[in-house]
N, C-alpha and C positions, 0 to 999 in steps of 0.2 A: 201412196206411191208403191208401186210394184217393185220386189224387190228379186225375182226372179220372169224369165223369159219363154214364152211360148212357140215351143219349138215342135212343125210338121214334122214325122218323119216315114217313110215306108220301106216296111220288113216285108220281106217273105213269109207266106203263113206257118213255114217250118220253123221259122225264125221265132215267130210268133207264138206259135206253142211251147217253145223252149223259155221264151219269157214266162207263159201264163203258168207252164211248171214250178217256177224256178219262186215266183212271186208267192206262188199260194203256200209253197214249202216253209221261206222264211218268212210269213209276212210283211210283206213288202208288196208297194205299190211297184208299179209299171214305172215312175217317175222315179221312185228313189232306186231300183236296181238298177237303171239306163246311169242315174248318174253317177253311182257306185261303182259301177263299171267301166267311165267314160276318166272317171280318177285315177282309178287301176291303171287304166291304158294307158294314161298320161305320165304318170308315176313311173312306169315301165320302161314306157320311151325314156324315160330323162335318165335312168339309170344304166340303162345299154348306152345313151350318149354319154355319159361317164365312163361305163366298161370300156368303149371305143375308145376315148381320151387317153386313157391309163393304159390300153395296149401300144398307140403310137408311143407315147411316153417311153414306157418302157423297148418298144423296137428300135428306137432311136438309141435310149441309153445302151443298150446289148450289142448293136450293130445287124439286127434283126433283119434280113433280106429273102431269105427262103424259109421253108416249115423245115427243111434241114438243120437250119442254122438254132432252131429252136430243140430238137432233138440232142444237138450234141450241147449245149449249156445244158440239157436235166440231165445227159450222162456226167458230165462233169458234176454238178451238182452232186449227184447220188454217190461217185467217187469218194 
């Protein structure tokens, strides 16, 4: 049984040469830099959805309503 999935996909040929660059550099197939990359992405996303969480978090705890209101909590702060 197969344990991974065969996936079409179409680049642009610029695109495509940025892969065959990038491939031949670190040795790396086509398949494992697309998925290395498709990790990254994913990893990225989930940590700006956290960044995002933790700024409401915190604009709520502050009373956070305009980028003024942020300005004068770090003058206070540096105070």
């Amino acid at each position: 049984m197969r344990k991974t999935e065969i996936l079409t996909l179409s680049l642009p040929p610029r695109l495509l040469e940025e892969i065959e660059k990038v491939t031949n550099k670190e040795n790396l197939t086509r398949s494992e830099l697309i998925r290395e990359a498709l990790r990254f992405y994913l990893k990225e996303k989930e940590r700006w959805k956290q960044i995002r969480k933790w700024g409401e978090i915190t604009k709520k705890r502050f009373s956070i309503k305009k980028e003024e209101d942020i300005e004068k909590i770090v003058d206070q702060i540096r105070r």
